[in-house]
Structure formats: structure tokens, C-alpha cells
PyMOL Python script that loads the backbone (N, CA, C, O; Angstrom):
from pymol import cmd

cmd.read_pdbstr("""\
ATOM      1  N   UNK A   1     -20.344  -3.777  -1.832  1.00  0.00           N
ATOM      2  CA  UNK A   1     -21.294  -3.774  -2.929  1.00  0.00           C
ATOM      3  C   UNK A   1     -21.568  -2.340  -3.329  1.00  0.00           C
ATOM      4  O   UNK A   1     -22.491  -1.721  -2.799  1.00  0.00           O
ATOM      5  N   UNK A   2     -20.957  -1.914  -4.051  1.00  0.00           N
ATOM      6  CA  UNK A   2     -21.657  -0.600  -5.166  1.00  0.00           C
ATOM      7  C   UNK A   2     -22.514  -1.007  -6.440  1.00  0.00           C
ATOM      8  O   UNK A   2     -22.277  -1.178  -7.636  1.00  0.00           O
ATOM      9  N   UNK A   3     -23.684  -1.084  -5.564  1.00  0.00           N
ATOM     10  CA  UNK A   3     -25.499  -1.305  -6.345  1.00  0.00           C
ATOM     11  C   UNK A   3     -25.192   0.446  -7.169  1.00  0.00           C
ATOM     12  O   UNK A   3     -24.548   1.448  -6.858  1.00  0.00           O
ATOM     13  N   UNK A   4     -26.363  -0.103  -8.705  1.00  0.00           N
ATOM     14  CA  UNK A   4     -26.633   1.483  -9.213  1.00  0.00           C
ATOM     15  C   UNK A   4     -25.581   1.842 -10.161  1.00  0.00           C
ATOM     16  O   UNK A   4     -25.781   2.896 -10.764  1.00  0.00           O
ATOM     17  N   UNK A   5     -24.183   1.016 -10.513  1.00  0.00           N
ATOM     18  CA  UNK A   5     -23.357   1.615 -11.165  1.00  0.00           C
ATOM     19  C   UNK A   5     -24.053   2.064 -12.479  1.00  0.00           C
ATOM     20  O   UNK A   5     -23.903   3.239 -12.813  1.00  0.00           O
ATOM     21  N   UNK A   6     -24.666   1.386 -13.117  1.00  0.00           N
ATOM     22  CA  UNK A   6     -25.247   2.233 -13.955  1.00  0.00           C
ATOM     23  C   UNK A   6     -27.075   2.434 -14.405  1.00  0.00           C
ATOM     24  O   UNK A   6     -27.861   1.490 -14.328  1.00  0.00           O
ATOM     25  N   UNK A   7     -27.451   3.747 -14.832  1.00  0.00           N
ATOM     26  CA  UNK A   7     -28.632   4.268 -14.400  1.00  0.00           C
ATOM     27  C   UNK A   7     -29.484   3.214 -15.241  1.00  0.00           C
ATOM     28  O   UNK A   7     -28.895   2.555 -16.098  1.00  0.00           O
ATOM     29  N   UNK A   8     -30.828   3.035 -15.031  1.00  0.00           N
ATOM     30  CA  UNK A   8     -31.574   2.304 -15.495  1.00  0.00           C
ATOM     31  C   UNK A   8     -32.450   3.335 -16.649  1.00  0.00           C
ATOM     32  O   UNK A   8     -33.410   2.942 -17.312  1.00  0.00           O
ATOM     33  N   UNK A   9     -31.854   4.745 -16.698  1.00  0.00           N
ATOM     34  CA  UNK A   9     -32.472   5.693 -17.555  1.00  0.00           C
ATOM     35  C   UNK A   9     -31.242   5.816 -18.461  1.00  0.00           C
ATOM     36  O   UNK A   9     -30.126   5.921 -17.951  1.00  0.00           O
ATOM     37  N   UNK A  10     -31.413   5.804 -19.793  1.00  0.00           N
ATOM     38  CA  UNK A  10     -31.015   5.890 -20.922  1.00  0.00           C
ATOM     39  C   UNK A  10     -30.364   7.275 -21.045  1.00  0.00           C
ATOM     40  O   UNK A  10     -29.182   7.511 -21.293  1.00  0.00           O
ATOM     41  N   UNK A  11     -31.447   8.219 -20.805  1.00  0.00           N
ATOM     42  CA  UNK A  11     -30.378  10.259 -20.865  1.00  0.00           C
ATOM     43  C   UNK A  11     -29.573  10.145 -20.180  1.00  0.00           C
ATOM     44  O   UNK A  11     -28.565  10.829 -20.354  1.00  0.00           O
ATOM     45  N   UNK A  12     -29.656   9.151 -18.998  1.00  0.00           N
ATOM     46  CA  UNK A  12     -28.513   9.360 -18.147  1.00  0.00           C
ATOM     47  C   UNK A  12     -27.149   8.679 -17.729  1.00  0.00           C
ATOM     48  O   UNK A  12     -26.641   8.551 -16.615  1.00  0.00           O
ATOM     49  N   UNK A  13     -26.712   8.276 -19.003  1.00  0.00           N
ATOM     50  CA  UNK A  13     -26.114   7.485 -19.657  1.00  0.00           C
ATOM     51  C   UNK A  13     -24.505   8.538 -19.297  1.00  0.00           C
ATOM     52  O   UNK A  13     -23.541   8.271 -18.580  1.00  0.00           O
ATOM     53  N   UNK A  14     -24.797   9.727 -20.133  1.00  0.00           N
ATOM     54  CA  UNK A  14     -23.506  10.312 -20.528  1.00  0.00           C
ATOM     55  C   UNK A  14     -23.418  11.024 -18.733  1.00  0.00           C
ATOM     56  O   UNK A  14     -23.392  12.202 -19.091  1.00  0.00           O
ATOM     57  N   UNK A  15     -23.376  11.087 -17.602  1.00  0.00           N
ATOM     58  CA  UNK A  15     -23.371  11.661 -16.207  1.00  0.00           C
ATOM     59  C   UNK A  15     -22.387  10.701 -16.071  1.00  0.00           C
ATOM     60  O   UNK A  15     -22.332   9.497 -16.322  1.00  0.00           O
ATOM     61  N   UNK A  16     -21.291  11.872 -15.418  1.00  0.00           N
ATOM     62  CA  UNK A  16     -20.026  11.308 -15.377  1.00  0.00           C
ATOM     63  C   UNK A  16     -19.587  10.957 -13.786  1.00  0.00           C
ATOM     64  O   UNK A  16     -19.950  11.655 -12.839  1.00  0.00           O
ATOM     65  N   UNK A  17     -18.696   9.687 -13.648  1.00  0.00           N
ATOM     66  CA  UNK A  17     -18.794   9.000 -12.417  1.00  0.00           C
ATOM     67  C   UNK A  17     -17.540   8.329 -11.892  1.00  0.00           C
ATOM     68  O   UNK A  17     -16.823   8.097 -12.865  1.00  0.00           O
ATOM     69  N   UNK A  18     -17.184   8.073 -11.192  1.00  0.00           N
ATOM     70  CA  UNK A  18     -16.086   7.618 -11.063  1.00  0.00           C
ATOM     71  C   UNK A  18     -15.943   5.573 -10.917  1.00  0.00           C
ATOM     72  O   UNK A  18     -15.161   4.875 -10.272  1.00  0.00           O
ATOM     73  N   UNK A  19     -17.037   5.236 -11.801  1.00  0.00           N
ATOM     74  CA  UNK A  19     -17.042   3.566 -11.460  1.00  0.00           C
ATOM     75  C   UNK A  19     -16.019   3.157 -12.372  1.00  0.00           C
ATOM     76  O   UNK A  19     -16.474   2.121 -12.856  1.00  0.00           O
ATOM     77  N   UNK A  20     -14.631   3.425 -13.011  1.00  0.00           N
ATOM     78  CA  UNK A  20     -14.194   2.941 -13.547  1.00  0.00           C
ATOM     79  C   UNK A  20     -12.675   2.967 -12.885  1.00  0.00           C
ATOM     80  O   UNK A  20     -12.080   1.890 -12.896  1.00  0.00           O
ATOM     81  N   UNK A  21     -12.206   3.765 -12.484  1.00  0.00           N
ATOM     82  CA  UNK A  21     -11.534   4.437 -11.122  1.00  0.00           C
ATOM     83  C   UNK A  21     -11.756   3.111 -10.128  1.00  0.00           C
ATOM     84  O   UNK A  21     -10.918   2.220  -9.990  1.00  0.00           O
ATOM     85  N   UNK A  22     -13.040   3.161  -9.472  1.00  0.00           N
ATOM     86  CA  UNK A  22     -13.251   2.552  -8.705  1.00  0.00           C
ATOM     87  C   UNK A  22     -12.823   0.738  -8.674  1.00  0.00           C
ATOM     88  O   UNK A  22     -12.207   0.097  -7.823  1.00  0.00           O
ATOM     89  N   UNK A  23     -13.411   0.331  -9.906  1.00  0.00           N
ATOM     90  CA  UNK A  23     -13.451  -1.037 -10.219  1.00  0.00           C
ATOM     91  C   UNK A  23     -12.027  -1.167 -10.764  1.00  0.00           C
ATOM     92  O   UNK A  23     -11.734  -2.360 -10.844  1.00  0.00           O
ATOM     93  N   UNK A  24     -10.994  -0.323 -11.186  1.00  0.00           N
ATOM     94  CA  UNK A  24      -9.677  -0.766 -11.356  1.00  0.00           C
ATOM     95  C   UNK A  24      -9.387  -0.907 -10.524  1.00  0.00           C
ATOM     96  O   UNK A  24      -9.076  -2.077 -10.301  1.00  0.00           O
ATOM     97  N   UNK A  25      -9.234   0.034  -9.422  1.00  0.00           N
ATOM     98  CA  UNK A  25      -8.750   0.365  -7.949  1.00  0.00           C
ATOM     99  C   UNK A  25      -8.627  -1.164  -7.202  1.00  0.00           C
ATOM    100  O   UNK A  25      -7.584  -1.517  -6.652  1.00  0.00           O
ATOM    101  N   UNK A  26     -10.347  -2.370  -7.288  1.00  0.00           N
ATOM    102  CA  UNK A  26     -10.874  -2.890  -6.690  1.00  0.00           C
ATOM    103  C   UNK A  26      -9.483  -3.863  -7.226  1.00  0.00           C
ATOM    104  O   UNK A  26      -8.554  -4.221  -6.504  1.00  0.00           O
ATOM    105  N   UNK A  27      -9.638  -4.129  -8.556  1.00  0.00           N
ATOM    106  CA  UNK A  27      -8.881  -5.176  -9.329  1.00  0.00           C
ATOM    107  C   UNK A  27      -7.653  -5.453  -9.115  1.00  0.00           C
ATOM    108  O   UNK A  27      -7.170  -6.578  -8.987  1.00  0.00           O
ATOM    109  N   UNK A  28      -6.834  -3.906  -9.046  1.00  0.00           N
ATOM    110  CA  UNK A  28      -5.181  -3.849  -8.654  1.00  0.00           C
ATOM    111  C   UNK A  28      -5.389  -4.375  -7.031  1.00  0.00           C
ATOM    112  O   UNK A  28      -4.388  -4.955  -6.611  1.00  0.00           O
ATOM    113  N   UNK A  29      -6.195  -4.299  -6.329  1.00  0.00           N
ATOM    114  CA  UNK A  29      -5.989  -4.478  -4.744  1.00  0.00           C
ATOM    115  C   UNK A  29      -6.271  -6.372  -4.622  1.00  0.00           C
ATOM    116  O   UNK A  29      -6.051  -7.092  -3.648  1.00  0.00           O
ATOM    117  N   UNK A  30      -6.887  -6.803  -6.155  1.00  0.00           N
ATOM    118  CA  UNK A  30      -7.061  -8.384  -5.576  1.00  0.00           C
ATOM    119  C   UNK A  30      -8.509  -8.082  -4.914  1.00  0.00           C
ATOM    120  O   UNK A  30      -8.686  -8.744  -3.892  1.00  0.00           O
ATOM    121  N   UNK A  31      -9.198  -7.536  -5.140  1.00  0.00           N
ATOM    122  CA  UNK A  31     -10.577  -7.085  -3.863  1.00  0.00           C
ATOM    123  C   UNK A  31     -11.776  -7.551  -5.175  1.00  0.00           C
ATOM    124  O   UNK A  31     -12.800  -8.107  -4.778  1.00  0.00           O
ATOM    125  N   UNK A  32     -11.633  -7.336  -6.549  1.00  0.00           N
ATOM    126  CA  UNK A  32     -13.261  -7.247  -7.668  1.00  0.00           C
ATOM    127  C   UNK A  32     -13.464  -8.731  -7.433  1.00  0.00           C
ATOM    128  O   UNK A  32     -12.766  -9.743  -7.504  1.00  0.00           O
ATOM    129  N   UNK A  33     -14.812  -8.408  -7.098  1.00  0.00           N
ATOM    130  CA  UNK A  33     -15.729  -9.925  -6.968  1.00  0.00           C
ATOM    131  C   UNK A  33     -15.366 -11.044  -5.361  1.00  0.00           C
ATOM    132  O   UNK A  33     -15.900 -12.037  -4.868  1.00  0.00           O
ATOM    133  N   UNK A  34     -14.439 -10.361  -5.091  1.00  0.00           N
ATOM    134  CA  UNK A  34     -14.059 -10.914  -3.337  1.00  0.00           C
ATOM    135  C   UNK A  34     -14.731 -10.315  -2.864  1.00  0.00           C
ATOM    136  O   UNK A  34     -15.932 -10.570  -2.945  1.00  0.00           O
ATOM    137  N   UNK A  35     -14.213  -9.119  -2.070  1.00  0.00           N
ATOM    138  CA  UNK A  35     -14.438  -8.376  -1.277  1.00  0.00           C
ATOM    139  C   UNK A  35     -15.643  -7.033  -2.016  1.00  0.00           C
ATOM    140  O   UNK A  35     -16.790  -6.891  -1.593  1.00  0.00           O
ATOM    141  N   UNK A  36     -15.142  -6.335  -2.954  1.00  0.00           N
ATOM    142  CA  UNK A  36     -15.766  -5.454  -3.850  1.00  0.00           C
ATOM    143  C   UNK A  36     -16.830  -6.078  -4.982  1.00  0.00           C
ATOM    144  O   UNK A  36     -16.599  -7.124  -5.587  1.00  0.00           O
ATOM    145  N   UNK A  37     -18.020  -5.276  -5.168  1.00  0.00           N
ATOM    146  CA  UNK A  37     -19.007  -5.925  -5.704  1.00  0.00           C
ATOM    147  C   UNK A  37     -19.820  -4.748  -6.311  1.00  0.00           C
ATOM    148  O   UNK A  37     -20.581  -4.119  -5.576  1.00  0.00           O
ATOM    149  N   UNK A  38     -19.692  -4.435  -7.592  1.00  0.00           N
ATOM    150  CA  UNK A  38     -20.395  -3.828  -8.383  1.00  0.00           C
ATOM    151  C   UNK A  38     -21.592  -4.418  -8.850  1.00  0.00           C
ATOM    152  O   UNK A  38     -21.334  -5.496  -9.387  1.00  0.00           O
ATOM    153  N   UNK A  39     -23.009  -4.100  -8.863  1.00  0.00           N
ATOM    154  CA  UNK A  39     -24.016  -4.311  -9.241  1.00  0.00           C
ATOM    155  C   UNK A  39     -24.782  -3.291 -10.076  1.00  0.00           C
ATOM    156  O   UNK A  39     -24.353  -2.157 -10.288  1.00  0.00           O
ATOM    157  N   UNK A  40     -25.800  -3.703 -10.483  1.00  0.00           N
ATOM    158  CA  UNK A  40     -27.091  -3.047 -11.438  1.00  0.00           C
ATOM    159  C   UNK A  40     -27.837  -2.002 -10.181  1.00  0.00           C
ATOM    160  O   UNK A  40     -27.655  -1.990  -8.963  1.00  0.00           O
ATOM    161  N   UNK A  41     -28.625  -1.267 -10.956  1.00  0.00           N
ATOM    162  CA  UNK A  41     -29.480  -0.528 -10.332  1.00  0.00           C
ATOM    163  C   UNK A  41     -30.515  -1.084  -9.498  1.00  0.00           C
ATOM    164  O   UNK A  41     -31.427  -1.579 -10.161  1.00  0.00           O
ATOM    165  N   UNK A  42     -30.676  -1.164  -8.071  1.00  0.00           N
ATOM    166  CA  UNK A  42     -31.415  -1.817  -6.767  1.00  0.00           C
ATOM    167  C   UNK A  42     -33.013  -1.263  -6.908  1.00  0.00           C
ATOM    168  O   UNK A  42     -32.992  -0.257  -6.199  1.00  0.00           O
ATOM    169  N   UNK A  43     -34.199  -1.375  -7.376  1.00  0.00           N
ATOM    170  CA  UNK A  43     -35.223  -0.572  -7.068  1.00  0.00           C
ATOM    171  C   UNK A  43     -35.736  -0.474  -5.924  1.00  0.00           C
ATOM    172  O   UNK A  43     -35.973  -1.498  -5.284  1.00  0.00           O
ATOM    173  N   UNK A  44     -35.992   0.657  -5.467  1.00  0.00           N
ATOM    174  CA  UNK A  44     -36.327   0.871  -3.950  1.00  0.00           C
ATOM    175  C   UNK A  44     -37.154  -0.263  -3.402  1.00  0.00           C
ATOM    176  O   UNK A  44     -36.894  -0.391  -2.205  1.00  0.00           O
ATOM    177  N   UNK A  45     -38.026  -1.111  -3.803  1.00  0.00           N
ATOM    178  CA  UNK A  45     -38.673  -1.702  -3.013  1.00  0.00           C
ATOM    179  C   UNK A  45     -37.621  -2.756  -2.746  1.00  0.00           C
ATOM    180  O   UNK A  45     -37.796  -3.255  -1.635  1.00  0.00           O
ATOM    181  N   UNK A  46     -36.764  -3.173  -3.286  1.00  0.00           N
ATOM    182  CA  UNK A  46     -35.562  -4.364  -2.832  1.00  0.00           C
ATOM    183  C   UNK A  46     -34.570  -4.048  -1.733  1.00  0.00           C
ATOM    184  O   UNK A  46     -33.886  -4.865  -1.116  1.00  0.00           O
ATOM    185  N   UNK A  47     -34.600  -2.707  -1.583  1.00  0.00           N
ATOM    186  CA  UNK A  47     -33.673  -2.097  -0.467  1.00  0.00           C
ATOM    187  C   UNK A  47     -32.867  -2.745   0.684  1.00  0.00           C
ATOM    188  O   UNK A  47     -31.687  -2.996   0.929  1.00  0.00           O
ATOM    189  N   UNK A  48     -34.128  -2.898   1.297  1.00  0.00           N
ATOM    190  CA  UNK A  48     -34.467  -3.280   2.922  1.00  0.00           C
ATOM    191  C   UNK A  48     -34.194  -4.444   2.617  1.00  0.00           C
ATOM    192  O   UNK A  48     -33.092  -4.432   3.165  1.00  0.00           O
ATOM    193  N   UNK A  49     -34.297  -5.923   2.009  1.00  0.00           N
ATOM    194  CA  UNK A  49     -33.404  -6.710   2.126  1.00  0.00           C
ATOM    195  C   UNK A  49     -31.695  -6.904   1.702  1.00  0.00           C
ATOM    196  O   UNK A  49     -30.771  -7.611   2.105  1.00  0.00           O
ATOM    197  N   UNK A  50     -31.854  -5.991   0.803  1.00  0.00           N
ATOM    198  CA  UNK A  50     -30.079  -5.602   0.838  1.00  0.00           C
ATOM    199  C   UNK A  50     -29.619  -5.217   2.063  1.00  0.00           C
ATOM    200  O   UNK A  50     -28.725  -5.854   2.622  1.00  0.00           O
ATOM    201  N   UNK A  51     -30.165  -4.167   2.589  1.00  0.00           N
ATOM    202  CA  UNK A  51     -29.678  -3.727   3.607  1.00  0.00           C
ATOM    203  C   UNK A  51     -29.417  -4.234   4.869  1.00  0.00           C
ATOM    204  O   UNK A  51     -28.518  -3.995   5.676  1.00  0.00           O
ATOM    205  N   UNK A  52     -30.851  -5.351   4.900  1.00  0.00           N
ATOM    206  CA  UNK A  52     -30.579  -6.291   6.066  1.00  0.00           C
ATOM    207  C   UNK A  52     -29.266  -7.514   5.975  1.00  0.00           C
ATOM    208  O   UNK A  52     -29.021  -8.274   6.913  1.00  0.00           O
ATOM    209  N   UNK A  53     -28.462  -7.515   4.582  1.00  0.00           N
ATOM    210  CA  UNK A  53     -27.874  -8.459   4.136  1.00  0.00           C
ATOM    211  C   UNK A  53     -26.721  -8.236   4.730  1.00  0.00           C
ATOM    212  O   UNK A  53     -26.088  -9.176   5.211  1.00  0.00           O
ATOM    213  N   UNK A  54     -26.249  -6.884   4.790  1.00  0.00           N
ATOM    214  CA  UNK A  54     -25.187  -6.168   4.887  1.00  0.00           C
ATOM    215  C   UNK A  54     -24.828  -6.155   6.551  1.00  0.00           C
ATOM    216  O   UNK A  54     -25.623  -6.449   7.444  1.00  0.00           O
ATOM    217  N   UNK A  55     -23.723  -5.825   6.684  1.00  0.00           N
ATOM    218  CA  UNK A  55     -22.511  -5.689   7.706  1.00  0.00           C
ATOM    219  C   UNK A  55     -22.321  -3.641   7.953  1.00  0.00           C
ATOM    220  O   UNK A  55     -22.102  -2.976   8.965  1.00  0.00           O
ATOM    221  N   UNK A  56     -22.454  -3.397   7.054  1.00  0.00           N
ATOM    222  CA  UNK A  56     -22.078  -2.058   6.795  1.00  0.00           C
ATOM    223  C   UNK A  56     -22.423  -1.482   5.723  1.00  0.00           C
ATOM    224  O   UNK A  56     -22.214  -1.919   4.591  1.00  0.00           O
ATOM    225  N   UNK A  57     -23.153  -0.136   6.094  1.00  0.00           N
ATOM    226  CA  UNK A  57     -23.643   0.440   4.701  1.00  0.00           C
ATOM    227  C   UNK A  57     -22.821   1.974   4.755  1.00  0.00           C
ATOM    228  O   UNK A  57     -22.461   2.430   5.840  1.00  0.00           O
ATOM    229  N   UNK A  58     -22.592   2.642   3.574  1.00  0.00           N
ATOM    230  CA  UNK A  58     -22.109   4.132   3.993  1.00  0.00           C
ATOM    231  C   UNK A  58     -23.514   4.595   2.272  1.00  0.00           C
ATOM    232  O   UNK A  58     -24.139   3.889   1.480  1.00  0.00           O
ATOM    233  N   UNK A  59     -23.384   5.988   2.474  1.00  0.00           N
ATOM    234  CA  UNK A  59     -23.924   6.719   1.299  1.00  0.00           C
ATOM    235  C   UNK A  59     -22.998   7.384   0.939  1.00  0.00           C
ATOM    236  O   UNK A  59     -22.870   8.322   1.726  1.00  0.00           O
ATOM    237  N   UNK A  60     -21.970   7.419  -0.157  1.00  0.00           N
ATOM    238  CA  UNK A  60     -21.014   8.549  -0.675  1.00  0.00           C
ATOM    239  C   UNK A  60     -21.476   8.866  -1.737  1.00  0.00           C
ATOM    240  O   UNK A  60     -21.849   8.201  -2.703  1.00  0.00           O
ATOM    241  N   UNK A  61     -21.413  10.755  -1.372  1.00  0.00           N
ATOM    242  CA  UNK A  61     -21.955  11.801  -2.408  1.00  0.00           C
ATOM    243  C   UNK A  61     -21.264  12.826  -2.113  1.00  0.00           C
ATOM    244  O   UNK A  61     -20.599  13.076  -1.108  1.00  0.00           O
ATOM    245  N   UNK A  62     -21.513  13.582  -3.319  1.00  0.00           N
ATOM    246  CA  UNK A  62     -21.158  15.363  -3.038  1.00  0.00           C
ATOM    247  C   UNK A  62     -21.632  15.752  -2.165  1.00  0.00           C
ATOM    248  O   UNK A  62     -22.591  15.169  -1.660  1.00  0.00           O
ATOM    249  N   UNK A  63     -20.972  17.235  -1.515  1.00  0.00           N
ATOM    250  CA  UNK A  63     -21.899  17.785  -0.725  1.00  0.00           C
ATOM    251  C   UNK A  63     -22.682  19.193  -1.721  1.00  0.00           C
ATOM    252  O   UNK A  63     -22.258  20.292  -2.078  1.00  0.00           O
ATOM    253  N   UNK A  64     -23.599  18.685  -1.849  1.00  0.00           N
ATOM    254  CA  UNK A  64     -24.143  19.619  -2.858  1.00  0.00           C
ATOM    255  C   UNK A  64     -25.492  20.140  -1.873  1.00  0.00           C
ATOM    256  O   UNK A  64     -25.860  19.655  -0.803  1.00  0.00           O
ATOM    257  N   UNK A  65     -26.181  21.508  -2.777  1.00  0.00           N
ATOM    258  CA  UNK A  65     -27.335  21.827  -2.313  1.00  0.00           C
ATOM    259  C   UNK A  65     -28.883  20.827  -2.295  1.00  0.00           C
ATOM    260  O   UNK A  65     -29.877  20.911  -1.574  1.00  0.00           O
ATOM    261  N   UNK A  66     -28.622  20.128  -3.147  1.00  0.00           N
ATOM    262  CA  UNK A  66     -29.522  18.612  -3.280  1.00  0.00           C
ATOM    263  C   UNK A  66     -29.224  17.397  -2.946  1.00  0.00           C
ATOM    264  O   UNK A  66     -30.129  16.593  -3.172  1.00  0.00           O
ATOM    265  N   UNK A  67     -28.342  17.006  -2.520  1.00  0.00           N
ATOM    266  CA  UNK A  67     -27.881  16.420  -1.219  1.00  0.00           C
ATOM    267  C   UNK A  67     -28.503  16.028   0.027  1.00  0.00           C
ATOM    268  O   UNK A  67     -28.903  14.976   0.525  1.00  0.00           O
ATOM    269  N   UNK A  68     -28.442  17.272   0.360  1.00  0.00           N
ATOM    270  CA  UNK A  68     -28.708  17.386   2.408  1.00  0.00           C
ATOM    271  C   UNK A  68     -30.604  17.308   2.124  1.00  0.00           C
ATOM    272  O   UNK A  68     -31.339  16.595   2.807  1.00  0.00           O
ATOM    273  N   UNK A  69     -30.902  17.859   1.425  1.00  0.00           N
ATOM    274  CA  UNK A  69     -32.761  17.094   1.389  1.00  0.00           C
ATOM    275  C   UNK A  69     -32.973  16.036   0.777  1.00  0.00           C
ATOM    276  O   UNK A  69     -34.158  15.702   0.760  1.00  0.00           O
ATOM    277  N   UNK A  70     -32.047  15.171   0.103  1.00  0.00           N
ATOM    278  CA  UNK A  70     -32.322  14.293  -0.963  1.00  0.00           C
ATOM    279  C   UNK A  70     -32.085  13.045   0.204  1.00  0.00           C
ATOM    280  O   UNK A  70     -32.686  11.991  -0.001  1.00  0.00           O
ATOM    281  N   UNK A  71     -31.527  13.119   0.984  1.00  0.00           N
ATOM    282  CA  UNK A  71     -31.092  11.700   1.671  1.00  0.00           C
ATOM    283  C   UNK A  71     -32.103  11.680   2.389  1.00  0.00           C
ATOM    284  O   UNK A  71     -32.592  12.769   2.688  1.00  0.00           O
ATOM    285  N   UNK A  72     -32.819  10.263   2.960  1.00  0.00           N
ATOM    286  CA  UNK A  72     -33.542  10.498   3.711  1.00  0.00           C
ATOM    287  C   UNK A  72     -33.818   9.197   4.505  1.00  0.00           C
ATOM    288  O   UNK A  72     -34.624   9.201   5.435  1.00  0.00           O
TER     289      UNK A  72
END
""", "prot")
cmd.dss("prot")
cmd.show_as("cartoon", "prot")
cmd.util.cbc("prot")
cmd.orient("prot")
């Protein structure tokens, strides 16, 4: 499940991403909507039952200077 593909803020519309990459990737492998699962933006208070839903979670990001304080 890649929750968030796209922002629930309007400016942040044009921030460039790789979900299109991704969701072909999913499609050529036979994986979109099996295995792979693109969703809407999760609001934090829904989290914790996603999370309890799950098998496995990862966070993939840059390693940027807003990053390493931003995760938490």
C-alpha cells in the first residue's frame, strides 16, 4: 500500500514524484491492485489502524537535511 500518492493540498500539486514509475512498474509485474496498492492521502489520526493492518511497513525518502528530524 502506497497511502498519500497524492497531496490533499492543491500548491502541491506540481512536486514531482515518482508514482507513475511506480504504478507502471506495479502493472508490468501483474502486482496493481493484487499485491500493490496505491491510495489517497491517510490523515494522521487513521494511522495506527493502518498500521495495525499491515504485515510490514517501510518509510522511503531522501536523505535530506529535513528528513532525519521529520521522521518520528
Amino acid at each position: 500500500m502506497f497511502p498519500g500518492t497524492r497531496h490533499p493540498n492543491p500548491h502541491m500539486l506540481g512536486i514531482p514524484t515518482h508514482y507513475e514509475e511506480a504504478r507502471r512498474l506495479a502493472q508490468e509485474l501483474g502486482l496493481l491492485d493484487r499485491a500493490v496498492f496505491f491510495g489517497d492521502w491517510v490523515p494522521y489520526a487513521d494511522w495506527p489502524g493502518g498500521l495495525l493492518e499491515s504485515d510490514l511497513a517501510l518509510t522511503l525518502h531522501f536523505d535530506t537535511l529535513e528528513t532525519c528530524p521529520a521522521f518520528r
